[in-house]
C-alpha positions in Angstrom: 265.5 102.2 70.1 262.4 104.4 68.8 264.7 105.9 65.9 262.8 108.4 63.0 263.6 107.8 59.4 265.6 110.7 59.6 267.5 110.0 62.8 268.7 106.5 61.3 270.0 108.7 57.9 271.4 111.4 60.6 272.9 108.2 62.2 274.6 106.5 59.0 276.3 109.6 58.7 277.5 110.5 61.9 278.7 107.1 62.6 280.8 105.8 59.6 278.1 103.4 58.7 279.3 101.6 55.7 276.6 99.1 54.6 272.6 98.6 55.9 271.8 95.2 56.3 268.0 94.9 55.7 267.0 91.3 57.3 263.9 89.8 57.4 262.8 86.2 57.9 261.1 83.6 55.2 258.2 81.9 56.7 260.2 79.2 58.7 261.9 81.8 60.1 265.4 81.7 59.2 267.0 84.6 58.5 267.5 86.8 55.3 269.1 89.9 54.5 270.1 92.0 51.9 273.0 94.8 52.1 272.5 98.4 51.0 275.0 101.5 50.5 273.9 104.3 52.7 273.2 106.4 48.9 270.1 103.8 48.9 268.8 104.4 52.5 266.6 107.0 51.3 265.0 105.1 48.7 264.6 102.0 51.1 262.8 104.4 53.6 260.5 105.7 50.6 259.8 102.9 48.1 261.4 99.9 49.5 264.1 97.5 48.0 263.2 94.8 45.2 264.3 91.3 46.0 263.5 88.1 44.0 261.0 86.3 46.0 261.0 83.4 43.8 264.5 82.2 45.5 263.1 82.3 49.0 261.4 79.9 50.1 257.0 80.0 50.6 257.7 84.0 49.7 256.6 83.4 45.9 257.1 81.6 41.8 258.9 82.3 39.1 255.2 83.8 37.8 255.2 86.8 40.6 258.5 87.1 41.7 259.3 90.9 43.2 258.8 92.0 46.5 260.1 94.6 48.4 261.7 95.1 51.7 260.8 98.2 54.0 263.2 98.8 56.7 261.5 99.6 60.2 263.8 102.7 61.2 262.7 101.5 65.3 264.8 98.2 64.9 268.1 99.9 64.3 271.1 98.0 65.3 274.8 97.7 64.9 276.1 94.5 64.4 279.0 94.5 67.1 281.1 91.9 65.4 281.6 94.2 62.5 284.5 96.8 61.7 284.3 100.3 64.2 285.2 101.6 60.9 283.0 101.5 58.5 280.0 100.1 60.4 277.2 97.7 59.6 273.8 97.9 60.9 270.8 96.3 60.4 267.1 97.1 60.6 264.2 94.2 60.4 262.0 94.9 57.3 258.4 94.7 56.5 257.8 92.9 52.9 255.1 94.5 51.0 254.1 93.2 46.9 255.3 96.4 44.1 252.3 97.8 44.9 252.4 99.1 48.3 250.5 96.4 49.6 251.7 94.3 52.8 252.5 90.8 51.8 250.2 87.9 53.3 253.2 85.3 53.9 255.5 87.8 56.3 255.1 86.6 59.2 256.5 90.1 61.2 253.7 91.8 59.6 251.0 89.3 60.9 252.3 89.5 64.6 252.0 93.0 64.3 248.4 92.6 62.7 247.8 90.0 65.7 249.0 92.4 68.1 247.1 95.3 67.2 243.8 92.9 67.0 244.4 92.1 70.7 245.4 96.0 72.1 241.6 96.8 70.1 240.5 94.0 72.2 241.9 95.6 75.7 245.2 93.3 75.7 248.5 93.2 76.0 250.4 90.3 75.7 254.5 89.6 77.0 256.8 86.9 76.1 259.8 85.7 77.2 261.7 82.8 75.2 264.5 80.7 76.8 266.4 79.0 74.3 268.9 75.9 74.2 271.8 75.0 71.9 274.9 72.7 71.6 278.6 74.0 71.1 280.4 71.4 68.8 284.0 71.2 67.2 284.8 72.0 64.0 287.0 69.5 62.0 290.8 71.0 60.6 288.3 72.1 57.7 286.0 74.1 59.7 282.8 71.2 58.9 280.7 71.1 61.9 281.7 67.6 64.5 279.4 65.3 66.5 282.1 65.9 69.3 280.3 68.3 71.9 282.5 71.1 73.3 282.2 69.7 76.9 281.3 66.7 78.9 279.6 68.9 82.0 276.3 68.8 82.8 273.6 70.9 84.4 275.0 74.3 85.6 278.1 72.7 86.0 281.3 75.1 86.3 284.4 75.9 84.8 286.6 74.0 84.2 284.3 71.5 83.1 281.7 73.5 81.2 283.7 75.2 78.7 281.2 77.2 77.2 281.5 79.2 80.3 283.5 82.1 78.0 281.3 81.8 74.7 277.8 82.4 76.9 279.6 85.5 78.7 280.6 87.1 75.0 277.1 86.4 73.7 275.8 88.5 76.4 278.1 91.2 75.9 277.1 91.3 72.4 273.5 90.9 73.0 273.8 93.8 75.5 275.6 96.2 72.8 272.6 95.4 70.7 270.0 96.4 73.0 269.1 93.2 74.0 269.4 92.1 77.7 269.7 88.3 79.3 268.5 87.3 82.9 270.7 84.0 83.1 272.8 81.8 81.6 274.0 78.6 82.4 275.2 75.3 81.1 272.3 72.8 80.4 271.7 69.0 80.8 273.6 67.5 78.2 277.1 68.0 76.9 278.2 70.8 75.2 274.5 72.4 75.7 273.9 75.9 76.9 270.7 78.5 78.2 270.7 81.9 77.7 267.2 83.3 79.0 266.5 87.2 78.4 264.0 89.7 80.1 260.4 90.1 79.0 259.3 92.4 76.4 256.6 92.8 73.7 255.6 90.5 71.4 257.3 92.1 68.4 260.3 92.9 70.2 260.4 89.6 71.5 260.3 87.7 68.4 262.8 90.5 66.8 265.2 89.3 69.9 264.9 85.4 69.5 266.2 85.8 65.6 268.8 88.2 66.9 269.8 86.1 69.5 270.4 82.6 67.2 272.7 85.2 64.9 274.2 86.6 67.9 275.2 82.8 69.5 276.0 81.3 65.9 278.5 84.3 64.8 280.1 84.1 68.3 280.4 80.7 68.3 281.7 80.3 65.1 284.2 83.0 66.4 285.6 81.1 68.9 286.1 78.0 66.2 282.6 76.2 67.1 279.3 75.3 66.0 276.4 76.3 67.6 273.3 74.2 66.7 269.3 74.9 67.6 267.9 71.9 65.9 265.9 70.0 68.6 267.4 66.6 68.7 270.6 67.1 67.9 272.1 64.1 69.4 270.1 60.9 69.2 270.4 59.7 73.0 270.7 62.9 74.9 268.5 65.9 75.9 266.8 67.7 73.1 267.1 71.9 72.6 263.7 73.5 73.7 262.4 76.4 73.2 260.5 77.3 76.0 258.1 80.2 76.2 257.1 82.6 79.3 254.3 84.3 78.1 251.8 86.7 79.8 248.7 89.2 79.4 246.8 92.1 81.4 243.9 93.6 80.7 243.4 97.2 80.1 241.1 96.7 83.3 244.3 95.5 85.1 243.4 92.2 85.1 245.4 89.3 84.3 243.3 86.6 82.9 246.1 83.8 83.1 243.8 81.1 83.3 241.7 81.8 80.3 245.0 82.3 78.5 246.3 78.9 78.9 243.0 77.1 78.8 243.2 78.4 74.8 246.2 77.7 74.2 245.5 74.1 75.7 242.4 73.9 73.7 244.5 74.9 70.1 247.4 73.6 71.2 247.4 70.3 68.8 246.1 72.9 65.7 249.2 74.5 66.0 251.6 72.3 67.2 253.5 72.3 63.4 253.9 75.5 63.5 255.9 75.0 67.2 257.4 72.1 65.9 258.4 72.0 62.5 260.9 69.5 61.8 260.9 65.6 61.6 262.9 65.8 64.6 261.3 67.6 66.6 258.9 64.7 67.1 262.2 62.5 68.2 262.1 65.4 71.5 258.6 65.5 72.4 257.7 63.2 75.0 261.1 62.3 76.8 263.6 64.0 79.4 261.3 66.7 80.4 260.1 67.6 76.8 255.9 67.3 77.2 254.5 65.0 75.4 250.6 65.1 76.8 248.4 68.1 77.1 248.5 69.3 80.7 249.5 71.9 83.3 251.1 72.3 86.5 252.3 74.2 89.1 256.3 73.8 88.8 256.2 70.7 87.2 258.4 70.5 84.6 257.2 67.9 82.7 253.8 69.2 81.8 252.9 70.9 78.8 252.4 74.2 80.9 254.3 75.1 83.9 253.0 77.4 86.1 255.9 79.1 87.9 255.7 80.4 91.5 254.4 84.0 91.2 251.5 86.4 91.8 249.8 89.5 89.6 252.0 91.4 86.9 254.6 88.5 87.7 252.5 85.3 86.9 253.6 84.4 84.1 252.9 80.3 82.1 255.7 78.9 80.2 255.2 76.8 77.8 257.3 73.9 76.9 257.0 72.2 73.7 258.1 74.7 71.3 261.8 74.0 70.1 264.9 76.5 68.1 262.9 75.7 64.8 260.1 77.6 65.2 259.6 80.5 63.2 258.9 83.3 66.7 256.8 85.2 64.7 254.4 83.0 63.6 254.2 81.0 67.1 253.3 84.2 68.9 251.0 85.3 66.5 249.6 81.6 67.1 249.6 81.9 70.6 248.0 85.1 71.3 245.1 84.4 68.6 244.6 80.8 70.8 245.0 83.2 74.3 242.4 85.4 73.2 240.1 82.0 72.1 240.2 81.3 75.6 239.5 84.7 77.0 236.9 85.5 75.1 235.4 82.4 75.3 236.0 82.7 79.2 237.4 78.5 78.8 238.4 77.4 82.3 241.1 75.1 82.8 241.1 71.4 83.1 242.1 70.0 86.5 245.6 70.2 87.5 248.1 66.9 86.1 249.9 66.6 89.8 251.8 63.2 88.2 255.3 63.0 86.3 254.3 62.0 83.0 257.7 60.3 82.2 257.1 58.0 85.1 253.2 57.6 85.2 251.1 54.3 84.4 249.0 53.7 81.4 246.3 54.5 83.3 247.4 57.4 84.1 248.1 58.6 81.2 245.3 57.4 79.1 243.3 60.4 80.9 245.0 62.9 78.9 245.2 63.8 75.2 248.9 63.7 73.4 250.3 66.3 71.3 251.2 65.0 67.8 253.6 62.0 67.5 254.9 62.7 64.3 255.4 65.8 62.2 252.3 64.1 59.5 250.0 64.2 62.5 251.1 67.6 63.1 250.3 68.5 59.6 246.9 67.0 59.5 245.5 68.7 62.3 246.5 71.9 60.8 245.2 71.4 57.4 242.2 70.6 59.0 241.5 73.3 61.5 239.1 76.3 61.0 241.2 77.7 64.1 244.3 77.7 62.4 242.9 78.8 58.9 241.3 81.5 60.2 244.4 82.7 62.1 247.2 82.4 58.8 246.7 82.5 55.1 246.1 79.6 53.1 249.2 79.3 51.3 251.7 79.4 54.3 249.6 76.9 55.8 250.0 74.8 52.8 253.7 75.3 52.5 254.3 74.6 56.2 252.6 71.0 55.8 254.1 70.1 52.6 257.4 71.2 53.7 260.2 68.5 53.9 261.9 69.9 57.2 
């Protein structure tokens, strides 16, 4: 909303705001906050806010526990399901150690870093996730159910798709935020729902995707549900992806797709745990349209990239392993630093995959490489890649394998 320091105070007082939610992610990328009086907004703006890093987890020990929080005044946001009176906003934060100094393991602060590498390198990069989730019951004591909201199917209608009501209210909110969805519809299993929104910048992008799981979990619980990201939910029945529309043009005003993609092919198993990084993620990958093989198509939704049918500033690649878990962040930091491997290097990419890898032969398939099976595959080519050590720093990398997610 490209706010000043001193618009955002101007702005807490004009508007009855009450408390400052300053929100930030830890390295897996759920979000954390802290609340603030508007007396401490100045202070926030001008030395940060202390929090115990020790408590969050990858941020820090016992031994070096304080880090501070520095709100960005350009992420300003009320939060619509609060009071009129007496308002809450929020801002996203940069984390920085007591000294001033930016903190290696924030992960907003290296897809900045990432994205300023590849503007000095004549890029700009555009993403656009599109993100799945089931609606359950809650029990008489508000506990999550197994029981999905619905029994309907893929962009099925009201009556049958219930969740009809809850997607329109996220959108509302979403828009009263700033934040703007393309489409919406009911997905393939029951009780499982799309919201998709428009394209933006990497930061803003990654900024949306963690406002957006807040957004659908508040409103959901609202309307006496659960919403849940995890990517295999339900043991026999589609998985949640996170599927990601990414794009870049040259300062030339060239749009080096191909390159792009042959990177991100190339690093693709490096940083798969990162994209993936629970135990169950490994229970999606490879069934009911979730890629399980490194590939790419035109419209083929069961490759790893799909190729939708567009030209110039509209071509666009979407990839399709990713799932809810991932922390945006650090898979577009990931995926830009593997984009610009491949342009750089000027890769080309491999032939076209014109097969359905959930139907193909042995044969067939034994042409192609796989993703990771298993979240200790994952891990292993991680802890062993010069790619991905030279892209994060050490001790995130060793906390993301050792992790028990």
């Amino acid at each position: 909303m490209n706010y000043t320091e001193e618009e955002v105070l101007q702005f807490v007082q004009e508007e009855d705001v009450k408390f400052i939610r300053l929100a930030f992610c830890d390295i897996y990328g759920k979000p954390k906050n802290v609340s603030i009086m508007p007396d401490e907004l100045r202070r926030a703006f001008s030395s940060g806010i202390a929090i115990d890093a020790s408590a969050i987890p990858g941020f820090g020990t016992g031994i070096h526990s304080d880090l501070f929080l520095h709100p960005d005044p350009d992420t300003l946001s009320v939060l619509p399901w609060r009071p009129e009176h007496g308002r809450v906003i929020r801002m996203f934060c940069s984390v920085s150690y007591p000294d001033g100094t930016p903190y290696e393991n924030d992960t907003r602060t290296l897809l900045k870093r990432t994205v300023k590498k590849a503007a000095d390198a004549g890029f700009t990069f555009f993403f656009g996730p599109e993100m799945e989730f089931y609606l359950f019951e809650l029990d008489e004591n508000g506990n999550r159910t197994r029981k999905t909201y619905d029994q309907a199917s893929y962009m099925d209608i009201a009556p049958d798709d219930k969740g009809e009501n809850v997607r329109r209210e996220i959108c509302l909110t979403l828009e009263k935020m700033g934040i703007f969805p393309e489409s919406s519809h009911h997905e393939e299993g029951p009780g499982q729902n799309e919201i998709d929104f428009r394209y933006s910048d990497a930061l803003s992008s990654a900024d949306n995707a963690v406002t957006f799981m807040t957004v659908v979990k508040t409103v959901a619980a609202r309307n006496g549900l659960y919403a849940d990201f995890s990517p295999k939910p339900l043991p026999d029945l589609p998985g949640n992806g996170m599927h990601i529309n990414l794009s870049v043009r040259g300062a030339d005003g060239s749009f080096p797709q191909e390159a792009m993609m042959a990177g991100i092919m190339d690093k693709i198993r490096d940083i798969t745990l990162f994209l993936n990084p629970s135990v169950e993620s490994y229970k999606r990958l490879g069934g009911r349209k979730a890629p399980g093989y490194i590939s790419w198509s035109r419209e083929n939704r069961s490759q790893l990239i799909r190729v939708p049918a567009a030209s110039g500033e509209y071509a666009r690649a979407e990839l399709r392993s990713p799932d809810p878990g991932t922390n945006p962040y650090l898979a577009y930091t990931l995926l830009i630093e593997a984009a610009l491997y491949g342009i750089t290097g000027r890769l080309s990419l491999p032939p076209e995959a014109e097969l359905d890898f959930q139907t193909a032969s042995g044969d067939q398939l034994r042409a192609y490489n796989r993703l990771p099976a298993s979240r200790e595959e994952a891990a292993s080519f991680a802890l062993s890649s010069s790619f991905v050590a030279s892209c994060l720093p050490a001790r995130l990398i060793d906390s993301f394998a050792s992790a028990q997610h």
